[in-house]
Backbone of each chain as ProteinMPNN parsed JSONL, in Angstrom:
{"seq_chain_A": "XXXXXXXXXXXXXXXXXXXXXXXXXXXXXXXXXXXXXXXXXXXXXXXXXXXXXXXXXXXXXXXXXXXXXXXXXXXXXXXXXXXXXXXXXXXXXXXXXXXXXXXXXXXXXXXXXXXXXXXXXXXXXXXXXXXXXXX", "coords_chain_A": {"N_chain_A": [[19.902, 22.86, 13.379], [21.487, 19.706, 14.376], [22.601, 16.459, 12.788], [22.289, 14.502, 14.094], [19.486, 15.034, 15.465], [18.315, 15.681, 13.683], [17.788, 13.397, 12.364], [16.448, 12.034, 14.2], [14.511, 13.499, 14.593], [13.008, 12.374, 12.313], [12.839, 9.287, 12.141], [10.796, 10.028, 14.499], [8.523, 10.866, 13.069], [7.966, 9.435, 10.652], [6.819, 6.456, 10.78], [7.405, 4.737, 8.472], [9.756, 4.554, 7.865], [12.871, 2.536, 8.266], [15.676, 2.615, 8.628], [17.465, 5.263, 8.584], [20.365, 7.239, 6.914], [22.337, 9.543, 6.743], [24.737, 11.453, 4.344], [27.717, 12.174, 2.445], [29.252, 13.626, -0.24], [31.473, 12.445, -0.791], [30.711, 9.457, 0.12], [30.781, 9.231, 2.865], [29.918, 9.3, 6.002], [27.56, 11.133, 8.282], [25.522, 11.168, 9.953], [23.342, 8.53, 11.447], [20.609, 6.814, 12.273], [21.137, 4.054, 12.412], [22.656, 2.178, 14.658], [25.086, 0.971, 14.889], [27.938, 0.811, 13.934], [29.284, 0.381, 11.36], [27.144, -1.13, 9.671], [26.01, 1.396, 8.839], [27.413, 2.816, 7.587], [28.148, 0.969, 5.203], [25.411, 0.893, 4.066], [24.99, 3.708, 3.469], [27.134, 3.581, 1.117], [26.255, 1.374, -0.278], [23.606, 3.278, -0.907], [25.538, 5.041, -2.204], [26.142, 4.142, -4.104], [23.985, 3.191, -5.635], [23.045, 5.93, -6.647], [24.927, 6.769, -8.121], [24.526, 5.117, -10.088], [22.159, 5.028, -10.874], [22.956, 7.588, -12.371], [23.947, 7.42, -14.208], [21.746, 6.368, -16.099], [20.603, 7.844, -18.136], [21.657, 9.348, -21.4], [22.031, 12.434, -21.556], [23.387, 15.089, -19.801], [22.242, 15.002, -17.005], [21.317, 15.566, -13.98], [20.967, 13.444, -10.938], [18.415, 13.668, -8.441], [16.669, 12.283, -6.659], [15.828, 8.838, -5.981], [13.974, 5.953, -6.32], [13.546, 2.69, -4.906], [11.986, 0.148, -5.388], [11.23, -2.876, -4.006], [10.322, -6.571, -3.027], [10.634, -6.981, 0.087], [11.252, -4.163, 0.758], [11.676, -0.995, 1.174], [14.064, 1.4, -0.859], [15.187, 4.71, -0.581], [16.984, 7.243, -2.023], [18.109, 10.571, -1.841], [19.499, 13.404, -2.815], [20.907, 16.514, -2.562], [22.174, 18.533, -3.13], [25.924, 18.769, -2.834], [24.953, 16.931, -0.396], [23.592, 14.031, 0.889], [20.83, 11.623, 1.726], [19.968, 8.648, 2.816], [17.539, 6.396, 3.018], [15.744, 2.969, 4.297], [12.342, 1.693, 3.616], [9.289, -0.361, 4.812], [7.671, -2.1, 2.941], [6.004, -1.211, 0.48], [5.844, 1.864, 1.115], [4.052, 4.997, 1.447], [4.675, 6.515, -1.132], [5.177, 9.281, -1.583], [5.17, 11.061, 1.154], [7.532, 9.788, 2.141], [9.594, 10.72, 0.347], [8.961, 13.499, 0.8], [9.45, 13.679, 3.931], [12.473, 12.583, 3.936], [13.525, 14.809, 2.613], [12.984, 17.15, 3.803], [14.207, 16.091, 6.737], [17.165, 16.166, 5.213], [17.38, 18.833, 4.611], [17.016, 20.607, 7.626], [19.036, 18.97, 8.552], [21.121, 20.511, 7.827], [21.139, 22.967, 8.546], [19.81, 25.271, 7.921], [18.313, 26.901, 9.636], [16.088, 28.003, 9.608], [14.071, 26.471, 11.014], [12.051, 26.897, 12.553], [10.179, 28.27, 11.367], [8.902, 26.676, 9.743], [6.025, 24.122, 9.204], [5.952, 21.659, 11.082], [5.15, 18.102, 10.326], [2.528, 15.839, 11.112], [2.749, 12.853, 13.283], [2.547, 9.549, 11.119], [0.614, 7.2, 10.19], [0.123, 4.076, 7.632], [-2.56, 3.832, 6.21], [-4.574, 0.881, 5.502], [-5.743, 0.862, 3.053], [-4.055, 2.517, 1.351], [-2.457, 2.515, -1.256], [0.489, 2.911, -1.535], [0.703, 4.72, -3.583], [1.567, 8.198, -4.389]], "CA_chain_A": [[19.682, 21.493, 13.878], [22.642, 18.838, 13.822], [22.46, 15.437, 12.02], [21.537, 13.667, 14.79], [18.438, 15.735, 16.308], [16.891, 16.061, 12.339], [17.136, 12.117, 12.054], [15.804, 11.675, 15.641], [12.959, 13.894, 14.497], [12.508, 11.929, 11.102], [12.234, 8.215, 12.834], [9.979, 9.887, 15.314], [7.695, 11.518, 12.441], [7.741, 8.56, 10.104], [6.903, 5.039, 11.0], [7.577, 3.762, 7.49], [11.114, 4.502, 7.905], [13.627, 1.88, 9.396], [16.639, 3.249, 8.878], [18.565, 6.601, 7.202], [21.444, 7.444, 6.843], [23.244, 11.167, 6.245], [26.332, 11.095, 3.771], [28.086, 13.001, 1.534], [29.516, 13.091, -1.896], [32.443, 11.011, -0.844], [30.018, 8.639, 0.975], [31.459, 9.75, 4.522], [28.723, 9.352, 6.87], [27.367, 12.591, 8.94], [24.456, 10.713, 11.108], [22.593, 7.591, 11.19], [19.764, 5.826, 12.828], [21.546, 2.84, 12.928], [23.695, 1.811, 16.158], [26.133, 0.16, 14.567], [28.394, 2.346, 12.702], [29.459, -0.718, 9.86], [26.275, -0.671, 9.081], [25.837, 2.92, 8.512], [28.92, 2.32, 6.224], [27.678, -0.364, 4.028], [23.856, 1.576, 3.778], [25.653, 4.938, 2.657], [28.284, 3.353, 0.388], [25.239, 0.763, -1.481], [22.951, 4.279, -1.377], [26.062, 6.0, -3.249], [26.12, 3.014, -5.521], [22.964, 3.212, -6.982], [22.732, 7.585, -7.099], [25.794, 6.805, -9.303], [24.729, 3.994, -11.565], [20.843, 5.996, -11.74], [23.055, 8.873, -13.114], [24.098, 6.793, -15.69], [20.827, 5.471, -17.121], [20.52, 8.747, -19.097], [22.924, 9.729, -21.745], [22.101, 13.998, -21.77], [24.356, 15.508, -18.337], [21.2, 15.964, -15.54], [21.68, 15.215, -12.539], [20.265, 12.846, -10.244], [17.631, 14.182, -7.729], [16.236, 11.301, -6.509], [15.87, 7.11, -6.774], [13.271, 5.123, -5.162], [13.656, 0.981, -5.372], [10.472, -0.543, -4.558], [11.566, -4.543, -3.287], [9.247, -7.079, -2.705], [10.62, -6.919, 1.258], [10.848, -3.189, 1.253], [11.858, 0.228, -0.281], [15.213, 2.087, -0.482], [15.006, 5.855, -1.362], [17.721, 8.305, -2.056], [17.569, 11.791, -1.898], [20.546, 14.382, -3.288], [20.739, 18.147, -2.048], [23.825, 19.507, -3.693], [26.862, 17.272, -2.094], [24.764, 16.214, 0.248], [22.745, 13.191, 0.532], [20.571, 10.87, 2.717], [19.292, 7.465, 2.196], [16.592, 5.006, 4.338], [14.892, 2.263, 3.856], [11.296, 1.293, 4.83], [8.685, -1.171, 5.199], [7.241, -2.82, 1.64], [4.579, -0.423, 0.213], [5.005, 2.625, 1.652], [3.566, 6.171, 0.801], [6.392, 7.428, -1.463], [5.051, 10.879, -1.031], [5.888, 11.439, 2.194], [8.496, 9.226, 2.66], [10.402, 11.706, -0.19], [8.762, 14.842, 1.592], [9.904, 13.858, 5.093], [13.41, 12.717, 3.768], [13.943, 16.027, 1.791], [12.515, 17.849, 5.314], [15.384, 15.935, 7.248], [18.121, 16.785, 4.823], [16.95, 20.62, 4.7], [16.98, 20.886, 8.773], [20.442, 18.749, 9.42], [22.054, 21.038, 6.926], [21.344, 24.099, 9.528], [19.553, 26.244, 7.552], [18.382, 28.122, 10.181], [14.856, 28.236, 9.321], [13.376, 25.382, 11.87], [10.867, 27.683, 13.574], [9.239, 28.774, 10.778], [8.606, 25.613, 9.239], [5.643, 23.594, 9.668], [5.483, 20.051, 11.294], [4.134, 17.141, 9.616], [2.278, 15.147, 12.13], [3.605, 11.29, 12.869], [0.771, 9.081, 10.301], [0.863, 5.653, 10.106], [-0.298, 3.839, 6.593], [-3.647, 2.885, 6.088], [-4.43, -0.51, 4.981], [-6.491, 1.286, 1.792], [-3.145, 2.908, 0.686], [-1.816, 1.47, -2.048], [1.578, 3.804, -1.642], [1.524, 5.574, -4.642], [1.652, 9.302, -4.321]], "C_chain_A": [[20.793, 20.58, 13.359], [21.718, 17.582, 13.387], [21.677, 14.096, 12.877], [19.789, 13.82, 15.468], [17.609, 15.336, 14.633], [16.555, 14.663, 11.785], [16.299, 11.401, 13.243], [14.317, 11.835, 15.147], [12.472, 12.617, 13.493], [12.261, 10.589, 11.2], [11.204, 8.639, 13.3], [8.509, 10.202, 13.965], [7.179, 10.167, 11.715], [7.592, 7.497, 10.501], [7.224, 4.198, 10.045], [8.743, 3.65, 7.654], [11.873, 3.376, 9.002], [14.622, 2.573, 9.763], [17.08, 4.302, 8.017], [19.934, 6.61, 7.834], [21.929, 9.191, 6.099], [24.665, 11.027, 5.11], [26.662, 12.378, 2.842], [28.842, 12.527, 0.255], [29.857, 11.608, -1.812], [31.963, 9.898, -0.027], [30.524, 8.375, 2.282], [29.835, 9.712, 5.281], [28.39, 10.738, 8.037], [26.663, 11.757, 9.683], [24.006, 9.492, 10.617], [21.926, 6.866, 11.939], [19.691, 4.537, 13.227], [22.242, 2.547, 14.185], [25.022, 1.614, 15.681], [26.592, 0.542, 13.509], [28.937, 1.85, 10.879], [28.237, -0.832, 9.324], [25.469, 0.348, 8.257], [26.568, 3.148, 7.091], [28.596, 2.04, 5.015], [26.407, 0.184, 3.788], [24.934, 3.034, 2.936], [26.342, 4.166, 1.385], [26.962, 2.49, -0.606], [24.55, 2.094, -1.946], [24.068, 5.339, -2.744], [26.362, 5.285, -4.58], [25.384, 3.341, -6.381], [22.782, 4.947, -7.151], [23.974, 6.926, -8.359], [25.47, 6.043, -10.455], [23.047, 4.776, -12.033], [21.489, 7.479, -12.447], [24.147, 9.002, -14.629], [22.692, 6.401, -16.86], [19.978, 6.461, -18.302], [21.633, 9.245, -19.767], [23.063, 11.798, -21.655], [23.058, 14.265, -19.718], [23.251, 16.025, -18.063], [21.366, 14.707, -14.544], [20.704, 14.359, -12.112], [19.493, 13.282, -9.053], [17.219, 13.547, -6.379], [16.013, 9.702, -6.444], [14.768, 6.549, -5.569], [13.4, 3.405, -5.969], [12.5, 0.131, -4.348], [11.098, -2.772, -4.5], [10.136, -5.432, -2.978], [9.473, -7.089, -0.932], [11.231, -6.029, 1.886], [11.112, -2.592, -0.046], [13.275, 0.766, 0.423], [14.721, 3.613, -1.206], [16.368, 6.757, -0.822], [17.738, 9.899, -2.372], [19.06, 12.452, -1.809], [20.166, 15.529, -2.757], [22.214, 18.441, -2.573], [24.868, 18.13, -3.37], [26.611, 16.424, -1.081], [23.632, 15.364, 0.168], [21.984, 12.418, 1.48], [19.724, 9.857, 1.963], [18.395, 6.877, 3.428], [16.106, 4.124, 3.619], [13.589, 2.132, 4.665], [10.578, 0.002, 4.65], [8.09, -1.146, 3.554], [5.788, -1.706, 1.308], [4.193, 0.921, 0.836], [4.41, 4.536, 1.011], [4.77, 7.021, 0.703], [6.321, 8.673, -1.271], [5.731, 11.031, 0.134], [6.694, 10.77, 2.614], [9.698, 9.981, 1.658], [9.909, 12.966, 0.885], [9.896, 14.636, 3.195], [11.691, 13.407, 4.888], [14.234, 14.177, 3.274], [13.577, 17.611, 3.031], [13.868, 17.506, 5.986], [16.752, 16.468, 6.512], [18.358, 18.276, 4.635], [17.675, 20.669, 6.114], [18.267, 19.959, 9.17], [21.402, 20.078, 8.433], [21.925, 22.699, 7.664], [20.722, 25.329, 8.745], [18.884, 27.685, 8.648], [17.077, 28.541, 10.294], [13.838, 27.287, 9.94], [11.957, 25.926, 12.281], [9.846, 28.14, 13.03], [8.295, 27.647, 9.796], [7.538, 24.488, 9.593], [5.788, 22.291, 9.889], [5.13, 19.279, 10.816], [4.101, 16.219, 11.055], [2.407, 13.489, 11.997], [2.102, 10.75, 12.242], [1.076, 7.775, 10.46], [0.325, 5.378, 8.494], [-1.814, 3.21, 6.921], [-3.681, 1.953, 5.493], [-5.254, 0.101, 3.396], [-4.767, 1.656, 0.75], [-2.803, 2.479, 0.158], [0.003, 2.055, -2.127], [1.806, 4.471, -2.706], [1.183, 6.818, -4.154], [1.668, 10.359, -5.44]], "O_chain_A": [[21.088, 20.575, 12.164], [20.494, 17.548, 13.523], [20.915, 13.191, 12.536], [19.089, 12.88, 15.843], [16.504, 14.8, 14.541], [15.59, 14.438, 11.055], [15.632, 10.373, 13.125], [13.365, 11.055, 15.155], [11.569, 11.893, 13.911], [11.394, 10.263, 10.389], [10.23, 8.01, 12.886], [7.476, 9.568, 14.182], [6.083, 9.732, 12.066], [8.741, 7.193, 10.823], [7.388, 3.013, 10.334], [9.095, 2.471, 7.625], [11.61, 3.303, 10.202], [14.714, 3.121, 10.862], [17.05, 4.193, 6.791], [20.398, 6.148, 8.877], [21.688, 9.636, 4.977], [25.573, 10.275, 5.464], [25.93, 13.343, 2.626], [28.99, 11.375, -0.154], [29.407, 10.517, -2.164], [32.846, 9.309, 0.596], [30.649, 7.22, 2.69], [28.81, 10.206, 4.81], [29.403, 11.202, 8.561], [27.495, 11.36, 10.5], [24.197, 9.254, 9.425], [22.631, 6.019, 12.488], [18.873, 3.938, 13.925], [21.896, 3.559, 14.795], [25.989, 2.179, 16.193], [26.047, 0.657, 12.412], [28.982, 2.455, 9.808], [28.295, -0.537, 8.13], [24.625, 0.209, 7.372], [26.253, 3.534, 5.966], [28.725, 2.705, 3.987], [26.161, -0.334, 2.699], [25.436, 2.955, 1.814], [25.621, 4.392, 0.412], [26.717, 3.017, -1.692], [24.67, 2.35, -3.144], [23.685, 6.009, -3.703], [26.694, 5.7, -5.69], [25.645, 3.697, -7.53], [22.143, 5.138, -8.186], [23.569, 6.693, -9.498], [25.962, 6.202, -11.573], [22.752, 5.038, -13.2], [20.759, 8.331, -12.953], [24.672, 9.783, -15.423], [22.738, 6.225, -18.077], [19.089, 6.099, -19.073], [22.601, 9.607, -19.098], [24.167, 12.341, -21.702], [23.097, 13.477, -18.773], [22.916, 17.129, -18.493], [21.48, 13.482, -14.503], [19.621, 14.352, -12.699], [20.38, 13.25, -8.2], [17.359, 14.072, -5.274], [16.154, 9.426, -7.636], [14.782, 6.703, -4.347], [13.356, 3.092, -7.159], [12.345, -0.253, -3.189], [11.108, -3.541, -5.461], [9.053, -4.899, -2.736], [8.376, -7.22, -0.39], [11.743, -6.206, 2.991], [11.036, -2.89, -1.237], [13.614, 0.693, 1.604], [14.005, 3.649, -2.207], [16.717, 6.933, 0.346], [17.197, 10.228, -3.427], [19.795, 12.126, -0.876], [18.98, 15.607, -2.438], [23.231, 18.46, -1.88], [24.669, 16.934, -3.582], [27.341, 15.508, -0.702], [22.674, 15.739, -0.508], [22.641, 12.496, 2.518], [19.043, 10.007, 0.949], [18.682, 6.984, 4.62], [15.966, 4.282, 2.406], [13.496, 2.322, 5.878], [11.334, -0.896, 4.279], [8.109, -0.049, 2.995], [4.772, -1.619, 1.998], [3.051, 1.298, 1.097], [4.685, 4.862, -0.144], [5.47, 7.706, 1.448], [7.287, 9.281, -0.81], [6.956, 11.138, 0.085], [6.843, 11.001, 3.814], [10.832, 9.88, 2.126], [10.69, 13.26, 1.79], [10.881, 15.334, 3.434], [12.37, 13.933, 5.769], [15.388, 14.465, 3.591], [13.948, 18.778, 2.907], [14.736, 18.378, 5.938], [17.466, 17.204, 7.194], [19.475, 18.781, 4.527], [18.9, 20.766, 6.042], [18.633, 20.222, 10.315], [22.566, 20.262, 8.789], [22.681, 23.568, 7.231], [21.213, 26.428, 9.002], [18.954, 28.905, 8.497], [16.848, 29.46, 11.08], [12.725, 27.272, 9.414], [10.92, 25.263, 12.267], [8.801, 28.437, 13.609], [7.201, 27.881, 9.281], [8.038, 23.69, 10.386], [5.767, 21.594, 8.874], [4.021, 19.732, 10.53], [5.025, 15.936, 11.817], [2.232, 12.889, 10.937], [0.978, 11.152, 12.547], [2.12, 7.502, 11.052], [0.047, 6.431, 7.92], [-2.082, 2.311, 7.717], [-2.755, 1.872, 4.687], [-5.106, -0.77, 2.539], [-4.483, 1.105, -0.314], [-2.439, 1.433, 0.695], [0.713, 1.426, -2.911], [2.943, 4.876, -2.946], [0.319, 6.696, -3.286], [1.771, 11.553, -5.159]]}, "seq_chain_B": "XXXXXXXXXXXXXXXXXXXXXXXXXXXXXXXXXXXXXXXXXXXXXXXXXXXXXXXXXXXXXXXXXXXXXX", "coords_chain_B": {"N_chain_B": [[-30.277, -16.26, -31.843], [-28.892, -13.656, -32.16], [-29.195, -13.093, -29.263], [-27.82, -15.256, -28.059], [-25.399, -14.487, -28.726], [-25.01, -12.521, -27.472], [-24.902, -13.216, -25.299], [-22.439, -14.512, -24.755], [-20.467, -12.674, -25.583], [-21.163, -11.421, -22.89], [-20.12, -12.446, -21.362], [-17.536, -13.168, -21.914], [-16.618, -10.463, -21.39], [-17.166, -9.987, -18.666], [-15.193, -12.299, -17.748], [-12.882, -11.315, -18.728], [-13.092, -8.8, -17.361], [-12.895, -10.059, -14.065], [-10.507, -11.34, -14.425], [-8.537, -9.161, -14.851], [-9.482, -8.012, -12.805], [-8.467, -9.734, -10.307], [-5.565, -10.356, -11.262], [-4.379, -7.864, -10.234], [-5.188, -7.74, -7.578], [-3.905, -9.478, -6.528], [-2.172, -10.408, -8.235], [1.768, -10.762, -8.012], [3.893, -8.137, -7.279], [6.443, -6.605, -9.278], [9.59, -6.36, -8.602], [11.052, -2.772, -8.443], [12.597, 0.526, -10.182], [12.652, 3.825, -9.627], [13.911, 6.697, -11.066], [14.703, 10.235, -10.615], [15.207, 13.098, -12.29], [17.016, 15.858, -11.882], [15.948, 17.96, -14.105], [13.306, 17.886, -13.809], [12.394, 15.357, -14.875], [11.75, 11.205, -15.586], [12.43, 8.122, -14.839], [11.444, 4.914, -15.279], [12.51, 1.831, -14.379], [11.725, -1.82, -14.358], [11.857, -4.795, -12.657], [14.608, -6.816, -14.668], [14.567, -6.264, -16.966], [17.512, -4.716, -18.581], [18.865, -2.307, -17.637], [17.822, -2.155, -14.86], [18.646, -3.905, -13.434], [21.12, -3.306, -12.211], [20.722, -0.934, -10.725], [18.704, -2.388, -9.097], [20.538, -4.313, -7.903], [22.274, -2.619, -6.333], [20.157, -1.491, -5.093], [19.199, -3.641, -3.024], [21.709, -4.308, -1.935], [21.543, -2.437, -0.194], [19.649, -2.31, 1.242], [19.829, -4.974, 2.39], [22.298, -4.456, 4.022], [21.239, -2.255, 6.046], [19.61, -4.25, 7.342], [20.76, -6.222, 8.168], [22.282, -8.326, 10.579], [24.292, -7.968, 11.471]], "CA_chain_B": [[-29.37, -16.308, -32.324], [-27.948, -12.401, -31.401], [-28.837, -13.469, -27.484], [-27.012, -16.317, -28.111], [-24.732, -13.732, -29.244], [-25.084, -11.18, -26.54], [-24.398, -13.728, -23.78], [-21.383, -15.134, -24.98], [-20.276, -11.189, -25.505], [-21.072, -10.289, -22.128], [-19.395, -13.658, -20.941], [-16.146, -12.905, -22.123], [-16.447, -9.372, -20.796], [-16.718, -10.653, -17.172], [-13.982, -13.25, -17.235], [-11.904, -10.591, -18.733], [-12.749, -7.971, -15.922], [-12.539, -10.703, -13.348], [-9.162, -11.843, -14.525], [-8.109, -8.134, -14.048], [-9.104, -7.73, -10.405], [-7.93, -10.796, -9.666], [-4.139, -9.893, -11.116], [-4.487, -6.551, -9.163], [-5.04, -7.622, -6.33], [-2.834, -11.059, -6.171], [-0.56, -10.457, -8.282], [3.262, -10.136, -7.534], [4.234, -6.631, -7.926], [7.805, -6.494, -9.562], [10.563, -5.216, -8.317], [10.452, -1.264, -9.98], [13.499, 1.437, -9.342], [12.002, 5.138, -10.053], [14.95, 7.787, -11.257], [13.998, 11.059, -10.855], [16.42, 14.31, -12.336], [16.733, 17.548, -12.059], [15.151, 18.638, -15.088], [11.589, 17.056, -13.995], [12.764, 13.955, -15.643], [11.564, 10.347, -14.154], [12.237, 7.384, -15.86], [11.267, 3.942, -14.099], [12.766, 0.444, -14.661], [10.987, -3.321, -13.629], [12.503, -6.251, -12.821], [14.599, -7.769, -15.595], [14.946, -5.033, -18.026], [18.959, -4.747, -18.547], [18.83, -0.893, -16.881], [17.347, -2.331, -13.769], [19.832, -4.702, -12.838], [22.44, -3.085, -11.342], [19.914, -0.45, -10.094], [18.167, -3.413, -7.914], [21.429, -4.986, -6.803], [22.422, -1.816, -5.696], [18.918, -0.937, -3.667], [19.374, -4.666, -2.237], [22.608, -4.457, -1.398], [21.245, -1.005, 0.785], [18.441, -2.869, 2.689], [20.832, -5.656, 3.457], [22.963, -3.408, 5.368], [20.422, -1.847, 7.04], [18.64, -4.8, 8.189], [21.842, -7.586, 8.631], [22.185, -8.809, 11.516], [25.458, -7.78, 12.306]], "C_chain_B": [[-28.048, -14.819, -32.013], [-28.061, -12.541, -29.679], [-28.211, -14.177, -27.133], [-25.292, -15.608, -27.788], [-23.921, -12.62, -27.934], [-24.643, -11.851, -25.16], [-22.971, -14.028, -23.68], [-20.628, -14.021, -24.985], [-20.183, -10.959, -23.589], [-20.111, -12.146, -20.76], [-17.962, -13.429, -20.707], [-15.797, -11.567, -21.624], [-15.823, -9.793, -19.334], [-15.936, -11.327, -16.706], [-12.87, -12.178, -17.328], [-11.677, -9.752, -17.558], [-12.059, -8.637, -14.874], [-10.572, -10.853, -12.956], [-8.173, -10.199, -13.881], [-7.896, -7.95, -12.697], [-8.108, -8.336, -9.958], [-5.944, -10.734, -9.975], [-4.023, -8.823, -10.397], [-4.398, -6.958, -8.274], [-4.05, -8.611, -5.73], [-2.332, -10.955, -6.721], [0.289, -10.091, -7.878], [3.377, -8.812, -8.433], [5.927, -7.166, -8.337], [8.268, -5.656, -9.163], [10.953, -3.754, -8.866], [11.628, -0.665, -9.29], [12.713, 2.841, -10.451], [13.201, 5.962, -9.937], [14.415, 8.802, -11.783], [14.852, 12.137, -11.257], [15.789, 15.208, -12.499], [15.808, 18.522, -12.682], [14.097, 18.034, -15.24], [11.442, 16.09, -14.604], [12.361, 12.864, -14.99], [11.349, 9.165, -15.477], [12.14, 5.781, -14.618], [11.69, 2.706, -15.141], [12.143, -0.941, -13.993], [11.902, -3.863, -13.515], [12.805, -6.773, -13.866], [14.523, -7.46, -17.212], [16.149, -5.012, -17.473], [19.281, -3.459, -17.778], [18.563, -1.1, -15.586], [18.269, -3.017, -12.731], [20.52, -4.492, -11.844], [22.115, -1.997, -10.604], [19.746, -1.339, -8.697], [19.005, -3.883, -7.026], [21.756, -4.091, -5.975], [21.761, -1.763, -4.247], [19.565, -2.61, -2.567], [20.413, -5.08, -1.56], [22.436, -3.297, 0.02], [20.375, -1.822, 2.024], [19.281, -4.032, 2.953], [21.631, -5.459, 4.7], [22.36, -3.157, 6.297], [19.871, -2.791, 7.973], [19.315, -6.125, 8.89], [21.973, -7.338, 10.15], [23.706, -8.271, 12.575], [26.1, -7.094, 11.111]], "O_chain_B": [[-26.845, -14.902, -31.766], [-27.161, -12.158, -28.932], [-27.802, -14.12, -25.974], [-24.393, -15.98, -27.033], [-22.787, -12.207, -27.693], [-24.173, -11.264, -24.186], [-22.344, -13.827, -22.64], [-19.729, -14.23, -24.17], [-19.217, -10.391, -23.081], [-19.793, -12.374, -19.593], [-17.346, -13.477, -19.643], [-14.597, -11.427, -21.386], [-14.662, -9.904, -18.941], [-15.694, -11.299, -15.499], [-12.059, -12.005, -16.419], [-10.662, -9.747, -16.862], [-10.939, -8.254, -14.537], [-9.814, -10.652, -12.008], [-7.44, -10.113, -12.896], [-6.983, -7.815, -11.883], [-7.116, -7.88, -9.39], [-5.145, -11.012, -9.08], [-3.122, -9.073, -9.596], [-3.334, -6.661, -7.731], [-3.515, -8.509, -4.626], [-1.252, -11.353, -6.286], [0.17, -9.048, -7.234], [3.126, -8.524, -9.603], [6.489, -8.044, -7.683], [7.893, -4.483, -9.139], [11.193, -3.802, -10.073], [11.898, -1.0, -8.137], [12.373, 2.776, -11.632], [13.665, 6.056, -8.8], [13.823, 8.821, -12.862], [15.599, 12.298, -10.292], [14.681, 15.503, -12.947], [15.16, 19.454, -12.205], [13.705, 17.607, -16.326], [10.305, 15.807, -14.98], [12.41, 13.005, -13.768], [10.643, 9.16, -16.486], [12.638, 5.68, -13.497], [11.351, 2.598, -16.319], [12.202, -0.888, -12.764], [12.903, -3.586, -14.175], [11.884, -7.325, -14.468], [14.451, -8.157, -18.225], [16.291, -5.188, -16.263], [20.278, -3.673, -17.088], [19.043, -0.217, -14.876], [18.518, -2.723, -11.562], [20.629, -5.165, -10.819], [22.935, -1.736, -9.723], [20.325, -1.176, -7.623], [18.775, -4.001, -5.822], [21.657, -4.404, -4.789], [22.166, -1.863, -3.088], [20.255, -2.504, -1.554], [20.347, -5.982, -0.724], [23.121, -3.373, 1.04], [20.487, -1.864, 3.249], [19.5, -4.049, 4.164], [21.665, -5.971, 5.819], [22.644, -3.616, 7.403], [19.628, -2.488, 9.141], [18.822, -6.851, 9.753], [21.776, -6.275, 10.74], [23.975, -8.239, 13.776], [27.245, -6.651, 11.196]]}, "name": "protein", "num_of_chains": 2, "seq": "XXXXXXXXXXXXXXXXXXXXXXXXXXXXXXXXXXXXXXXXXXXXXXXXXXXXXXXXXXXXXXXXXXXXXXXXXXXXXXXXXXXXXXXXXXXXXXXXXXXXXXXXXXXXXXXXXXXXXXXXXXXXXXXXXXXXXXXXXXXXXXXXXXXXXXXXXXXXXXXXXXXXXXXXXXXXXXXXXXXXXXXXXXXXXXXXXXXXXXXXXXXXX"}
């Protein structure tokens, strides 16, 4: 699956999600949900901001995995896979569980593993108003 | 003199709970960044702690992008 088809899916799956973005080390852009490719730009390049400054805020050498930034008028989350990376943001409060699961799903399936068919679906959810988003 | 005792006790209980809910549910959440590594590691920063900082500007500089106008 290319970069564009596995973020197609990952809008259609998620509703919390506004936008992602695909990138790599050198914050080069592979795909993005946005239209407007300066945008795409400036989302990758802030997302490679903060993986770099969260892989400072420990002094022992481990790696960064992960970052979620909860906002009062949303969330950003980053997600690492080796050199490659993808970022989105979503809507204020939402269920970090699966908004890591289904990011870490999209970066698996643009990266072509090959293994699409065997993989189950997560069906599109919306948030309930009970949810408080933690996970 | 202990009912006296026992009210005033269960007085201060209830304002205390109260006061709870009532930050729960109305209060402002702070801004939080969650860093998670490799080695099952996860360390979280608030709003306004010196570690957070340049975390937050970061994230906010991300959802700007995303959501500017142009």
């Amino acid at each position: 699956m290319d970069a564009a088809q596995a973020l197609a899916d990952l809008t259609e799956i998620s509703s919390q999600i506004e936008a992602a973005v695909l990138f790599d080390a050198a914050g080069a852009v592979e795909g993005s949900t946005l239209a407007d490719e300066a945008k795409a730009e400036r989302l990758a390049e802030a997302a490679s901001r903060l993986l770099e400054r969260a892989g400072t805020v420990r002094s022992e050498d481990v790696a960064v995995m992960q970052v979620e930034a909860a906002l009062a008028e949303g969330c950003v989350f980053v997600v690492r896979d080796g050199d490659r990376r993808i970022a989105a943001t979503t809507v204020a409060n939402p269920t970090v569980g699966l908004v890591f699961y289904d990011l870490k799903s999209c970066l698996r399936d643009s990266a072509g593993d090959g293994d699409e068919a065997e993989k189950p679906k997560r069906k599109r959810t919306t948030k309930s108003k009970d949810d408080d988003g933690e996970a | 003199m202990k009912r006296r005792l026992l009210a005033a006790l269960g007085f201060a209980t209830g304002v205390l709970a109260g006061s709870v809910v009532l930050r729960r549910r109305f209060g402002k959440r702070r801004d939080r960044v969650e860093v998670y590594f490799d080695d099952g590691g996860m360390v979280s920063y608030v709003d306004g702690s010196p570690e957070a900082a340049p975390l937050l500007d970061a994230a906010r500089d991300a959802l700007n992008a995303a959501r500017s106008s142009q």
